[in-house]
N, C-alpha and C positions, 0 to 999 in steps of 0.2 A: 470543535465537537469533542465532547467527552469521549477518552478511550472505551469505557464502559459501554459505552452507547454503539459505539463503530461495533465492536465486537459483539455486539448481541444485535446488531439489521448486518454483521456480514454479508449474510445471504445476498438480500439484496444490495449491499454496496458495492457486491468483489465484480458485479457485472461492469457497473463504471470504473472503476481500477483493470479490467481488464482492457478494455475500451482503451482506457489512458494508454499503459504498460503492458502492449500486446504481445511483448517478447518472451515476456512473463509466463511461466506454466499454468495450468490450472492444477496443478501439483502443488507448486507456491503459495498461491490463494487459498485453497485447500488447510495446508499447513498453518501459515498466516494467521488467520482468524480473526483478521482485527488489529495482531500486534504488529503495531508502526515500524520498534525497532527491529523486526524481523525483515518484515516489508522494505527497508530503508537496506537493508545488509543485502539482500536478492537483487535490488534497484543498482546497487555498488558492482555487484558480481557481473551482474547482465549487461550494463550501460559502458563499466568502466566510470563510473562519476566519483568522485573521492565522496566522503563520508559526510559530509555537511551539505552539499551538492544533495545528495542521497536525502539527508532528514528533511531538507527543505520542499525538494519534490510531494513527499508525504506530508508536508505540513500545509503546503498548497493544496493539496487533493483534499484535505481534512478540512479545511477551509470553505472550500466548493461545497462542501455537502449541505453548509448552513440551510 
């Protein structure tokens, strides 16, 4: 899915991401907005998952949403 596009149905996406990633703040989401590599660097912080770990997470969620 188009970055563009995530970040303009936030609203309604950041419900399922939180769903997913419920460690996650709504503080986060909030911030976020859509942006993956933001999302992927919060994902690294919180999990402990190295950085690729992290993008790929978010690129599978980004994926779901088809």
């Amino acid at each position: 899915m188009n970055k563009d596009i995530i970040a303009g149905n936030w609203k309604q996406i950041k419900g399922k991401a939180q769903a997913r990633w419920g460690d996650l703040t709504d503080d986060v989401f909030d911030i976020a907005e859509g942006n993956s590599e933001y999302l992927a660097g919060k994902l690294q912080e919180q999990y402990g998952w190295d950085r690729e770990h992290a993008k790929r997470e978010v690129r599978d969620f980004e994926r779901g949403l088809h």
